[in-house]
Structures are given as C-alpha cells and as structure tokens.
PDB file of the backbone (N, CA, C, O) and the ligand in Angstrom, with CONECT records:
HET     ZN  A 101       1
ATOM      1  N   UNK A   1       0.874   9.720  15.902  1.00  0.00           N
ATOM      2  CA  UNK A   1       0.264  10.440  14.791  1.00  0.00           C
ATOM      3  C   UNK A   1      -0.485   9.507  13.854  1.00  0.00           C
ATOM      4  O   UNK A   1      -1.159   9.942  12.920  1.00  0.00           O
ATOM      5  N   UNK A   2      -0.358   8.281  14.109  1.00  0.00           N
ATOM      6  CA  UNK A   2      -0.904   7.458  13.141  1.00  0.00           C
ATOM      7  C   UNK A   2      -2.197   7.630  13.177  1.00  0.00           C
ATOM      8  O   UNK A   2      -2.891   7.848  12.184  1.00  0.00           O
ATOM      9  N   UNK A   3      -2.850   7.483  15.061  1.00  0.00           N
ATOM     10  CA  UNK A   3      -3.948   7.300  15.137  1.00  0.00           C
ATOM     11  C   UNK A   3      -5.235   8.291  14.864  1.00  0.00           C
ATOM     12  O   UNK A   3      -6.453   8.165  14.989  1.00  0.00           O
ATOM     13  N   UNK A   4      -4.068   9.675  14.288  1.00  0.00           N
ATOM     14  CA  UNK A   4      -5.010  10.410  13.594  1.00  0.00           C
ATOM     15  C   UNK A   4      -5.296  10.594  12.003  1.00  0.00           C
ATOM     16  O   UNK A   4      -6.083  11.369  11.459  1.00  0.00           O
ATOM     17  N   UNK A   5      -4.720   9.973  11.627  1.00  0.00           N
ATOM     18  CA  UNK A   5      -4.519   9.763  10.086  1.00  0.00           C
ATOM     19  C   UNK A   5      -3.336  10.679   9.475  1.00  0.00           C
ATOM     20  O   UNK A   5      -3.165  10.794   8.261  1.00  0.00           O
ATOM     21  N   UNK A   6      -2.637  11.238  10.330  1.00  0.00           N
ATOM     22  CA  UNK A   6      -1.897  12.440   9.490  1.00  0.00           C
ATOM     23  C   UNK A   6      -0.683  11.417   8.734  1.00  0.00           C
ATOM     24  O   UNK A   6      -0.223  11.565   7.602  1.00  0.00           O
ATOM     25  N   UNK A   7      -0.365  10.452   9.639  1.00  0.00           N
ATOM     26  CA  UNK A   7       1.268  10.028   9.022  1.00  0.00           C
ATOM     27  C   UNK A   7       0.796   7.990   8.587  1.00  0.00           C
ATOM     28  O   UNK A   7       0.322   7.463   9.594  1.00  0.00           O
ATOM     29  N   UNK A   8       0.831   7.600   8.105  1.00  0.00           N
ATOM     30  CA  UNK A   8       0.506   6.140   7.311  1.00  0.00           C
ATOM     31  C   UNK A   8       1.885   5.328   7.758  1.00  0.00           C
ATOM     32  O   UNK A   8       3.048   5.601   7.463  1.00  0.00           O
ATOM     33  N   UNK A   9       1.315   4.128   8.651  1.00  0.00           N
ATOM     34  CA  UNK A   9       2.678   3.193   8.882  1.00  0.00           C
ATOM     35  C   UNK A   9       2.445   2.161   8.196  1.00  0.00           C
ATOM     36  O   UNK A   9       1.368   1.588   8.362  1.00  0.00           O
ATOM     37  N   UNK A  10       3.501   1.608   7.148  1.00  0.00           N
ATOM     38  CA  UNK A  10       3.162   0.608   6.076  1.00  0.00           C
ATOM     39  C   UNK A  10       4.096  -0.701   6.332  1.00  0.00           C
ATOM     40  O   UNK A  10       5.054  -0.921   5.591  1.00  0.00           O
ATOM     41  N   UNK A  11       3.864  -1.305   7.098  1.00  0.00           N
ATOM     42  CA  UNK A  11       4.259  -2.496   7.645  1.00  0.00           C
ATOM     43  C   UNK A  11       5.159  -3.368   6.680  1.00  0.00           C
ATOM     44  O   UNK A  11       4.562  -4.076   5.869  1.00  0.00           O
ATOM     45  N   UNK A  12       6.864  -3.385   6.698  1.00  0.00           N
ATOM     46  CA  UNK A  12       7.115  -4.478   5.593  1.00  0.00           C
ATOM     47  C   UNK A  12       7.331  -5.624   6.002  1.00  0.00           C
ATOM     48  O   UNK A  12       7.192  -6.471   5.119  1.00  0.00           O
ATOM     49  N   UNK A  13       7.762  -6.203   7.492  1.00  0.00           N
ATOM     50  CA  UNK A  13       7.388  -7.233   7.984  1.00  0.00           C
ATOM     51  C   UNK A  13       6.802  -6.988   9.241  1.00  0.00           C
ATOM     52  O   UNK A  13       6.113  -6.005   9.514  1.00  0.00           O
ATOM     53  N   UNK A  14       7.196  -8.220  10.247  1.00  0.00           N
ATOM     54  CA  UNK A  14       6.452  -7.956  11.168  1.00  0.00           C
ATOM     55  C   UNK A  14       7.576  -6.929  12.230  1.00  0.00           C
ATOM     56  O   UNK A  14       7.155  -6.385  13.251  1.00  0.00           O
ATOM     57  N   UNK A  15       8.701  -6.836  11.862  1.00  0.00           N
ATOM     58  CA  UNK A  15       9.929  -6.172  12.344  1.00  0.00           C
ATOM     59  C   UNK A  15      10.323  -4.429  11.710  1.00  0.00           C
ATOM     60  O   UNK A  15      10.829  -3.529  12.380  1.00  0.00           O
ATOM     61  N   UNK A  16       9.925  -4.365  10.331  1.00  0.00           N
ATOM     62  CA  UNK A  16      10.210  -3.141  10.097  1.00  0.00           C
ATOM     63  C   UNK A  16       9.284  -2.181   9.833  1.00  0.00           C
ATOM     64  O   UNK A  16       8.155  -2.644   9.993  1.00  0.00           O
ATOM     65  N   UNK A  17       9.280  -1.014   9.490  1.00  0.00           N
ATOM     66  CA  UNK A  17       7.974  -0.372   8.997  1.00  0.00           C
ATOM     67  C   UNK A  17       8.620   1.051   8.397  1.00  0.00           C
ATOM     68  O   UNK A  17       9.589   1.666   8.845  1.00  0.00           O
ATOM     69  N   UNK A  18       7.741   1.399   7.187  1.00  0.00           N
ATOM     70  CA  UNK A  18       7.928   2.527   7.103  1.00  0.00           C
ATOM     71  C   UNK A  18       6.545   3.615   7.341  1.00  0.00           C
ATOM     72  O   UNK A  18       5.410   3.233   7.627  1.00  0.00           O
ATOM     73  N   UNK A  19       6.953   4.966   7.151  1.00  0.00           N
ATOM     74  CA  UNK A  19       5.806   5.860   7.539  1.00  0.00           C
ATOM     75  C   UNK A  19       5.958   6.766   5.970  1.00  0.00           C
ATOM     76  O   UNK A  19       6.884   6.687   5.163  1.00  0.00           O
ATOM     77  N   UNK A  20       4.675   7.641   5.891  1.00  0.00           N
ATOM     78  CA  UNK A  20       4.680   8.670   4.499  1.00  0.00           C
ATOM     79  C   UNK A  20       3.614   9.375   5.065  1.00  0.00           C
ATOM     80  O   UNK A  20       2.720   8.813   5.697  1.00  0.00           O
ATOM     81  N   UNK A  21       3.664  10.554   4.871  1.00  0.00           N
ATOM     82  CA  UNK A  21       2.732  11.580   5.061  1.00  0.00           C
ATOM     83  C   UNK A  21       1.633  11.161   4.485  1.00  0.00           C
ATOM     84  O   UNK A  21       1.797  10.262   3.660  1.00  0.00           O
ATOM     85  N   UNK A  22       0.065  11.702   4.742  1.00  0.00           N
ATOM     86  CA  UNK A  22      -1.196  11.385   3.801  1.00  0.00           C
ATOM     87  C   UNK A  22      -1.922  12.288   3.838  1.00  0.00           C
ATOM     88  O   UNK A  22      -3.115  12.149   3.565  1.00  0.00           O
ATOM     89  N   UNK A  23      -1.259  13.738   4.274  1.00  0.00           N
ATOM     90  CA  UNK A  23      -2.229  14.747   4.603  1.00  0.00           C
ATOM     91  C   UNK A  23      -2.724  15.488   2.786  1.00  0.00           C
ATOM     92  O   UNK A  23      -1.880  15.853   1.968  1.00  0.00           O
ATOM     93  N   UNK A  24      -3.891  15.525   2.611  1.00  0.00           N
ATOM     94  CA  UNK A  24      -4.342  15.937   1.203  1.00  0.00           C
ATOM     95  C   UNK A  24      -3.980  15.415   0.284  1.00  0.00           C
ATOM     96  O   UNK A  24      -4.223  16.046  -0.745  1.00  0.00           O
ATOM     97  N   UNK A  25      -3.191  13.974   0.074  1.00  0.00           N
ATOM     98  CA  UNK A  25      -2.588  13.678  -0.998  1.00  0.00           C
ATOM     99  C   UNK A  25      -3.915  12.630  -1.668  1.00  0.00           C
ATOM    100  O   UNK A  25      -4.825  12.035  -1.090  1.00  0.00           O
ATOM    101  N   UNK A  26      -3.552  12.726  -3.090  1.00  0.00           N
ATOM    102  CA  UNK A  26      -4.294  11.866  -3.920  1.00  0.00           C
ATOM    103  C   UNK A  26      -4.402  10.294  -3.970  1.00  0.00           C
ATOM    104  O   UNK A  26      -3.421   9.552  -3.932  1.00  0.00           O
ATOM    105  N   UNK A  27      -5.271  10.017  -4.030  1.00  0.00           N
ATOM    106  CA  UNK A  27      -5.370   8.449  -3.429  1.00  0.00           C
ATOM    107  C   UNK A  27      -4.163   7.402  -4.677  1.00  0.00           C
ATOM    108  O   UNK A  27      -4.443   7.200  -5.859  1.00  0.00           O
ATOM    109  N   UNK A  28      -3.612   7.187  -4.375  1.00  0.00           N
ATOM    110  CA  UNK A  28      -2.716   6.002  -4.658  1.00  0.00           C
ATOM    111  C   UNK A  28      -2.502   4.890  -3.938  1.00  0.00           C
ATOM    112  O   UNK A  28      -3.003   4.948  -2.816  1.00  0.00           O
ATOM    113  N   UNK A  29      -1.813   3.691  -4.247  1.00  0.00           N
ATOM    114  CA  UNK A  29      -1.596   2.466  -3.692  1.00  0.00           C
ATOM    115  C   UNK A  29       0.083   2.678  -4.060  1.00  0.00           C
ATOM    116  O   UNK A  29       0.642   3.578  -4.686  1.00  0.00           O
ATOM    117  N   UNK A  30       0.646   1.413  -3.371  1.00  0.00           N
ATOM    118  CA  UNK A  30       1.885   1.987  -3.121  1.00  0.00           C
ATOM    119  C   UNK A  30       3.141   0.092  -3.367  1.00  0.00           C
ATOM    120  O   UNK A  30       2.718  -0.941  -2.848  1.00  0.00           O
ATOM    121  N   UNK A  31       4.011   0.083  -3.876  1.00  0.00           N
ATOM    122  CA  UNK A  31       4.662  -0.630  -4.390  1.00  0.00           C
ATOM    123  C   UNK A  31       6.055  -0.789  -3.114  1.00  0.00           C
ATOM    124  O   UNK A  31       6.911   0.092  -3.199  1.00  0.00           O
ATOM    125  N   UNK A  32       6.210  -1.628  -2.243  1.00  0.00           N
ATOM    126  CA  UNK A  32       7.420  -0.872  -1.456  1.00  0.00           C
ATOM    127  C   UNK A  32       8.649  -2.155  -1.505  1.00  0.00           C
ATOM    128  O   UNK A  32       8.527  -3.365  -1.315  1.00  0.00           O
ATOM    129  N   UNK A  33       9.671  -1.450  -1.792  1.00  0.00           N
ATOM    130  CA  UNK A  33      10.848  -2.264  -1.583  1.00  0.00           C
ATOM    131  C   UNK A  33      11.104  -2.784  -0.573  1.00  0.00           C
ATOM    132  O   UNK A  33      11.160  -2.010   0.383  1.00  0.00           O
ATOM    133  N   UNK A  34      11.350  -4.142  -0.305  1.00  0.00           N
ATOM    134  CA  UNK A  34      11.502  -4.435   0.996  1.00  0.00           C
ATOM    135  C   UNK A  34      13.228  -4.568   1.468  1.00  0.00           C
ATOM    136  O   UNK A  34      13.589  -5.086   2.525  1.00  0.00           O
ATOM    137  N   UNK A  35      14.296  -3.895   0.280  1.00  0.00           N
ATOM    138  CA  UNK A  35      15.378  -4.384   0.899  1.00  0.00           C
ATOM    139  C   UNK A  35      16.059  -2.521   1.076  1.00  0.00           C
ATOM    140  O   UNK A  35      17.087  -2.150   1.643  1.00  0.00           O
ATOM    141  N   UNK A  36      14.893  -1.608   0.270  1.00  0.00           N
ATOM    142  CA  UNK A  36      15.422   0.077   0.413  1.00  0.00           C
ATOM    143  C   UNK A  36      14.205   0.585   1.615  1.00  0.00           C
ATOM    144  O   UNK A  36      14.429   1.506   2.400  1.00  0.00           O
ATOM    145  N   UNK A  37      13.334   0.064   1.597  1.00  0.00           N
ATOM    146  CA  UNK A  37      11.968   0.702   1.925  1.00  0.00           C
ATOM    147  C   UNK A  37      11.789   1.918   1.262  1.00  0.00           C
ATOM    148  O   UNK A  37      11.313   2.985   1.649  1.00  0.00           O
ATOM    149  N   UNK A  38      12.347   1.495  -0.015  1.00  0.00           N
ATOM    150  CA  UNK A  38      11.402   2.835  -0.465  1.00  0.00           C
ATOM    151  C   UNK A  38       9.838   2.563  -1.049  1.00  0.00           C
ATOM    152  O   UNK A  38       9.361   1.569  -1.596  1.00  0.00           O
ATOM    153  N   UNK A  39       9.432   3.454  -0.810  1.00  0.00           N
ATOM    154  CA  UNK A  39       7.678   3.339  -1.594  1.00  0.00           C
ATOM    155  C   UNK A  39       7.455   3.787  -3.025  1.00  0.00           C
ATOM    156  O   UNK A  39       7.516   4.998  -3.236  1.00  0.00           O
ATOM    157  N   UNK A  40       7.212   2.987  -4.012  1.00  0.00           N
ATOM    158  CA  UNK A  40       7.060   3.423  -5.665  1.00  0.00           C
ATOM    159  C   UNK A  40       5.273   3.319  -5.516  1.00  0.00           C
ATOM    160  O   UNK A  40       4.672   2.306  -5.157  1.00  0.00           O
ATOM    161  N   UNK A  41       4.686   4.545  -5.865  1.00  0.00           N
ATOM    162  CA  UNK A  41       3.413   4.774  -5.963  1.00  0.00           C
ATOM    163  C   UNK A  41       2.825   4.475  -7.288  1.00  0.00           C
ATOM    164  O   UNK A  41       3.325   4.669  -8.396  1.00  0.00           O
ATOM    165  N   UNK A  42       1.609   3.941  -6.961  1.00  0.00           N
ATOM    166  CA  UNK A  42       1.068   3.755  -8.504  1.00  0.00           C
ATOM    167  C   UNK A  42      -0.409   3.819  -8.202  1.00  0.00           C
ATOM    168  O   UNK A  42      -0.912   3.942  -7.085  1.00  0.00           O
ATOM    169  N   UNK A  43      -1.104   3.705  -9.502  1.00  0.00           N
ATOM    170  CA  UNK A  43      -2.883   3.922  -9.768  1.00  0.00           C
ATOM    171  C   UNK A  43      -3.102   3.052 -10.595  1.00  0.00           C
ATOM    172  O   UNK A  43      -2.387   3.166 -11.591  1.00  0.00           O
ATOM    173  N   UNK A  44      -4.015   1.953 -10.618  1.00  0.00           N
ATOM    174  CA  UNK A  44      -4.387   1.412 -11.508  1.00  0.00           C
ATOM    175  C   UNK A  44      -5.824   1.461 -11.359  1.00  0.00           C
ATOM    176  O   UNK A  44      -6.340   1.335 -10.249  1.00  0.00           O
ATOM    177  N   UNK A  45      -6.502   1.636 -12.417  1.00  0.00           N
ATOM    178  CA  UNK A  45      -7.949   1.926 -12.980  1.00  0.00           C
ATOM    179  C   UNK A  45      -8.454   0.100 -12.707  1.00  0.00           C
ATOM    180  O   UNK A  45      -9.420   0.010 -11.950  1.00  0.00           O
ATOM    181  N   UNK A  46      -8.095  -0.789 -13.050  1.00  0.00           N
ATOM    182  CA  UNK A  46      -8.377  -2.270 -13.322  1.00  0.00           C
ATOM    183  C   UNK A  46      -8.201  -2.729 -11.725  1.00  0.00           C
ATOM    184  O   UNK A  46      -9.082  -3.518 -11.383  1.00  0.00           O
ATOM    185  N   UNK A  47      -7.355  -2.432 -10.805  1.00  0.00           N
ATOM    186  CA  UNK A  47      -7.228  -2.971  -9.785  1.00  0.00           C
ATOM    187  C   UNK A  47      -8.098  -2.032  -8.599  1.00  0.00           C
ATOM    188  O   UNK A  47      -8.389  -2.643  -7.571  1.00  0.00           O
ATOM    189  N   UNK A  48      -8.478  -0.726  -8.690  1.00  0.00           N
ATOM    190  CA  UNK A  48      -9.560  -0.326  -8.334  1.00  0.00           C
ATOM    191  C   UNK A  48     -10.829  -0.804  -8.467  1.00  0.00           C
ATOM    192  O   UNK A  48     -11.473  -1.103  -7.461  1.00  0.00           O
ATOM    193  N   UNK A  49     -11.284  -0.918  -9.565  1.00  0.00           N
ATOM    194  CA  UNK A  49     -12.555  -1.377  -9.860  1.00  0.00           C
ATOM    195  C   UNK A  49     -12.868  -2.735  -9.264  1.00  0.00           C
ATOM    196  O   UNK A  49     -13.848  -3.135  -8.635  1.00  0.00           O
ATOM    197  N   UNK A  50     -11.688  -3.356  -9.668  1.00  0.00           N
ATOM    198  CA  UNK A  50     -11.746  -4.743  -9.064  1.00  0.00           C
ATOM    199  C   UNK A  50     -11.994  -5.159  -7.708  1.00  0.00           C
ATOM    200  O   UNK A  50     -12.415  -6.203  -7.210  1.00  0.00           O
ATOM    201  N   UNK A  51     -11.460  -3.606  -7.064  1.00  0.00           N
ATOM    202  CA  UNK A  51     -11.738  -3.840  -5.304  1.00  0.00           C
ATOM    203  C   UNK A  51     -12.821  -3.722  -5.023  1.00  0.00           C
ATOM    204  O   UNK A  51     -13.372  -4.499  -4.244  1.00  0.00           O
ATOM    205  N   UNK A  52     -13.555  -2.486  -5.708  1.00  0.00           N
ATOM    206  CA  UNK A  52     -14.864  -2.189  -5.815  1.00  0.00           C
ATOM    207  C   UNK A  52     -15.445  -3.091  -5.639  1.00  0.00           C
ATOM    208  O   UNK A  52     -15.855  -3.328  -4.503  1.00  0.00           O
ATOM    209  N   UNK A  53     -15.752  -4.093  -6.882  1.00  0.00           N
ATOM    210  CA  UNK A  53     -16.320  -5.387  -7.430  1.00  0.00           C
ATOM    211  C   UNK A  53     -16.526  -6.411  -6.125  1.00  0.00           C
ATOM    212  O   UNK A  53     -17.573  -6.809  -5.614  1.00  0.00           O
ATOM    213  N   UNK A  54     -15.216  -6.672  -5.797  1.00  0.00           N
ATOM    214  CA  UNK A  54     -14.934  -7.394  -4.522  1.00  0.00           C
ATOM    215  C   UNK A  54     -16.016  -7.011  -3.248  1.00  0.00           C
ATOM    216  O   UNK A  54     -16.925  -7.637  -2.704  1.00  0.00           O
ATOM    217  N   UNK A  55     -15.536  -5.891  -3.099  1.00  0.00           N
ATOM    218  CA  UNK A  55     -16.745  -5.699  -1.971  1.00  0.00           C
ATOM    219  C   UNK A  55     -18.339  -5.705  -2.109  1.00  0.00           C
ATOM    220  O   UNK A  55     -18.964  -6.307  -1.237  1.00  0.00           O
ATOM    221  N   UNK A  56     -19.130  -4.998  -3.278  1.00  0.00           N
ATOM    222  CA  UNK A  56     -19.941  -5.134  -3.732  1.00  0.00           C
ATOM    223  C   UNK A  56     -20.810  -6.734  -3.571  1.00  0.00           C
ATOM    224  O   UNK A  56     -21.966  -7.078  -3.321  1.00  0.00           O
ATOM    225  N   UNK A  57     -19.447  -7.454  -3.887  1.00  0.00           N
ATOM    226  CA  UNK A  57     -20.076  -9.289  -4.151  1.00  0.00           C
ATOM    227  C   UNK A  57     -19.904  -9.583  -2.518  1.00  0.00           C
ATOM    228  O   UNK A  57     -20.243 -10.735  -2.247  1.00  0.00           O
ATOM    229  N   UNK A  58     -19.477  -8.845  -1.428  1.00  0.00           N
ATOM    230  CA  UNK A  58     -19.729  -9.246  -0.366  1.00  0.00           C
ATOM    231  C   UNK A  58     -20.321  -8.527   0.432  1.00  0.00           C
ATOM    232  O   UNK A  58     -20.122  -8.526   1.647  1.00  0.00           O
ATOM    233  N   UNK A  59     -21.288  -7.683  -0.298  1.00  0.00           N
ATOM    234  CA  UNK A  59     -22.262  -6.875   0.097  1.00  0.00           C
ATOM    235  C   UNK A  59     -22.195  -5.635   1.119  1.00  0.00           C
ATOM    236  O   UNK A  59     -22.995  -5.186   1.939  1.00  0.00           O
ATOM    237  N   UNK A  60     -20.727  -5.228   0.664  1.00  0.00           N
ATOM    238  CA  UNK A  60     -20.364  -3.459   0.723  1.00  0.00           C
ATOM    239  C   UNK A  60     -20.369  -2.719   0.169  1.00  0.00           C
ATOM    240  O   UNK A  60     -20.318  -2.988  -1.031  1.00  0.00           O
ATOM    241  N   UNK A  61     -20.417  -1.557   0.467  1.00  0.00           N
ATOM    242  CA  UNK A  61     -19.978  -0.103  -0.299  1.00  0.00           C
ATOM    243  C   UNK A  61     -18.691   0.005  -0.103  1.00  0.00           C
ATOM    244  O   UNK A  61     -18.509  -0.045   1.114  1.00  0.00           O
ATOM    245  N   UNK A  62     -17.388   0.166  -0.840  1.00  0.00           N
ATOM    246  CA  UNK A  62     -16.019   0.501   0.059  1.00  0.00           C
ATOM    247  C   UNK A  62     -15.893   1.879   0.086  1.00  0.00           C
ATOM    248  O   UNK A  62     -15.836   2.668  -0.857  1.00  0.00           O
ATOM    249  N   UNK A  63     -15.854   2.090   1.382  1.00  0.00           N
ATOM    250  CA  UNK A  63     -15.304   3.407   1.823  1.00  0.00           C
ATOM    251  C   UNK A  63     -14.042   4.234   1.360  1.00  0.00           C
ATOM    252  O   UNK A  63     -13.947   5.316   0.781  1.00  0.00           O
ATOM    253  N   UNK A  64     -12.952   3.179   1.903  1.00  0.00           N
ATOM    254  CA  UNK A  64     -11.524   3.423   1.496  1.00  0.00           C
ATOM    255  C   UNK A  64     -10.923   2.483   1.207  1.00  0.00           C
ATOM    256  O   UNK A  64     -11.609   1.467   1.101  1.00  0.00           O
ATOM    257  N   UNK A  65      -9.500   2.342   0.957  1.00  0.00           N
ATOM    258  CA  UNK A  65      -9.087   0.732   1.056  1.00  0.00           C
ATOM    259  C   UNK A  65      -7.129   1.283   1.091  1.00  0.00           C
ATOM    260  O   UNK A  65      -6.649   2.402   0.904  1.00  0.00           O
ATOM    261  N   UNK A  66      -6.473   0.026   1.389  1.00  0.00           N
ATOM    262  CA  UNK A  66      -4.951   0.759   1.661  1.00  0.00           C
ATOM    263  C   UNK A  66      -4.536  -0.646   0.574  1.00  0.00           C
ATOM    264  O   UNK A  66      -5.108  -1.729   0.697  1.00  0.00           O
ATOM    265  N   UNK A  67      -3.347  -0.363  -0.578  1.00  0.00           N
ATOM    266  CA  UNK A  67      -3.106  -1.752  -0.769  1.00  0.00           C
ATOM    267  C   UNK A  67      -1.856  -1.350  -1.079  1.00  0.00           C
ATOM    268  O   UNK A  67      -1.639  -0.331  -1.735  1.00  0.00           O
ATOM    269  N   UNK A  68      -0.719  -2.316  -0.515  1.00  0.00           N
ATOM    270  CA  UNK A  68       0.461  -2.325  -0.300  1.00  0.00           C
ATOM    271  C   UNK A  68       1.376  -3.569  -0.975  1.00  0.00           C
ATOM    272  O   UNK A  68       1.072  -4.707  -0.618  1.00  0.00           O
ATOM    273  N   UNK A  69       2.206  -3.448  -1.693  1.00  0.00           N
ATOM    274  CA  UNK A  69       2.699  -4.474  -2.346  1.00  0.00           C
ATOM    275  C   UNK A  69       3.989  -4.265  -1.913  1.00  0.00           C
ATOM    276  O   UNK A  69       4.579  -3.190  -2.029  1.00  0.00           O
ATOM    277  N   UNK A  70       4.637  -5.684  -1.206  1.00  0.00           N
ATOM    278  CA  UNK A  70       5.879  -5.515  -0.996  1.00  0.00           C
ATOM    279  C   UNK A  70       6.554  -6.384  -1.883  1.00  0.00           C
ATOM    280  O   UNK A  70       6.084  -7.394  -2.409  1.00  0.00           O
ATOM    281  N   UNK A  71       7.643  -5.938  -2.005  1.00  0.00           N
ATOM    282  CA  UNK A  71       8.695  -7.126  -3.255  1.00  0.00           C
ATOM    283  C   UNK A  71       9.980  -6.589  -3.048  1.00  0.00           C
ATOM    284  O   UNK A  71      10.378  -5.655  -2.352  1.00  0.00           O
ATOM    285  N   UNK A  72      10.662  -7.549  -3.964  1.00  0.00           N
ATOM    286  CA  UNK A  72      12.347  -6.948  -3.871  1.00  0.00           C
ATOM    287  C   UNK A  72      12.583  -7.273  -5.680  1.00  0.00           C
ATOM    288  O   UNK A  72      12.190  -8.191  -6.400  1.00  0.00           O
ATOM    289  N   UNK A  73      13.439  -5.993  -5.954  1.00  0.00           N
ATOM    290  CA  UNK A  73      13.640  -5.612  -7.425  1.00  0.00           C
ATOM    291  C   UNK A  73      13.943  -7.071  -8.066  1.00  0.00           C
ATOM    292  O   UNK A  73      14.723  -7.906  -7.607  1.00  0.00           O
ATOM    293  N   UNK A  74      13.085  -7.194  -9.323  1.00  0.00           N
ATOM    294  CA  UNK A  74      13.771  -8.610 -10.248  1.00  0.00           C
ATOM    295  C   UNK A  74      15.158  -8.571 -10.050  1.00  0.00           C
ATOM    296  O   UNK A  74      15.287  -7.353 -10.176  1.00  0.00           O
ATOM    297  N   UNK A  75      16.257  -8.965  -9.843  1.00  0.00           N
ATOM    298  CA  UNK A  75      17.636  -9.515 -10.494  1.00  0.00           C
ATOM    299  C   UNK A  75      18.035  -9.062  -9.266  1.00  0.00           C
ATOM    300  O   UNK A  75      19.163  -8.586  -9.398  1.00  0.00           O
ATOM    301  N   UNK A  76      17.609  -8.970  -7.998  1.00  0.00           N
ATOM    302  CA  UNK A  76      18.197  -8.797  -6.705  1.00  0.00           C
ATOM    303  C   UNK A  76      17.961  -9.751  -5.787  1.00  0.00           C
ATOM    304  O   UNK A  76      16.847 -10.072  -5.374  1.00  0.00           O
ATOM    305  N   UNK A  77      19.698 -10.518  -5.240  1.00  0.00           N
ATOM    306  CA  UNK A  77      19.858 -11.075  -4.835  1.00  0.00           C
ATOM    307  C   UNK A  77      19.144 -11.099  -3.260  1.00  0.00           C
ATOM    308  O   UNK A  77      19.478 -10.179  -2.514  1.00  0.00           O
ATOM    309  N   UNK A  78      18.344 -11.944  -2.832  1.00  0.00           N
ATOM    310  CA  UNK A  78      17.792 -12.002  -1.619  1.00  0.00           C
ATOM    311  C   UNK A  78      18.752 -12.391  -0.393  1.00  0.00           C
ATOM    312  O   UNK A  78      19.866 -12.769  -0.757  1.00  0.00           O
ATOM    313  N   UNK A  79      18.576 -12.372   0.702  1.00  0.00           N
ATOM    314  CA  UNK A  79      18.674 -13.062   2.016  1.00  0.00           C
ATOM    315  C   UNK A  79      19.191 -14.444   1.698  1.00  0.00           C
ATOM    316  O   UNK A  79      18.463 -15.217   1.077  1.00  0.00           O
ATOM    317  N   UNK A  80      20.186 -14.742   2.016  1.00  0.00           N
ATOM    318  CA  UNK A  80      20.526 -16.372   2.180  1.00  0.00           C
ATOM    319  C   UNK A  80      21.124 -16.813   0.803  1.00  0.00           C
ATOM    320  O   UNK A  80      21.472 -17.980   0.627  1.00  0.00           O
TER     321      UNK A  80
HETATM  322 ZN    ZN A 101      -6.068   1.969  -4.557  1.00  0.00          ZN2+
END
C-alpha cells in the first residue's frame, strides 16, 4: 500500500518502521519517538518556508516534501 500513497512508512532506523494513514489528511511533518514509535505531529510556518527557500536556491519548485524527526524524550534514559 505504500506504493500507492494510501499508508506512509516512516523509517526509525534501518530495522524498525512505523506506518500512518495519509489519505486526505492535512499536510504536517511529524516528530517520532524512537523508543514508543509514536508520531507527535507538528506545522511550522519558519521551517516550511525555509524548505521552500532551500529548493528555490537550488533551482526548484517543491512539489511536496516528507520531514521526519526522530528523537527520544529529554530525561530518557537511552540504550547502554
Ligand atoms: Zn512540512
């Protein structure tokens, strides 16, 4: 289903992945835990534009763009 756009696989390493529906939903970028996989959605006006900008100076139009931030919560103890 990926390869039709209905379901989004958001890679947290090269071992796990999660999926989220994308059918009609509003464009957001997405924040994902890497020790729940959960996905915290967000919009920023400044980091849009900025992508914009980006492509523009390398002489695109952007179509779409996917941006994925993985992390693990401040004050949580990691691996090892
Ligand atoms: Zn975005």
């Amino acid at each position: 289903m990926t390869d039709l756009g209905i379901v989004q696989r958001l890679m947290l390493d090269d071992t796990q992945a999660t999926f989220e529906l994308v059918i009609g939903r509003q464009h957001h970028d997405q924040l994902v835990d890497v020790d729940s996989g959960q996905a915290l959605e967000f919009r920023d006006a400044e980091i849009e534009a900025l992508q914009h900008a980006i492509a523009k100076r390398l002489g695109y139009d952007l179509n779409d763009h996917r941006l994925v931030l993985i992390g693990r919560r401040r004050g949580t103890c990691g691996p090892g």
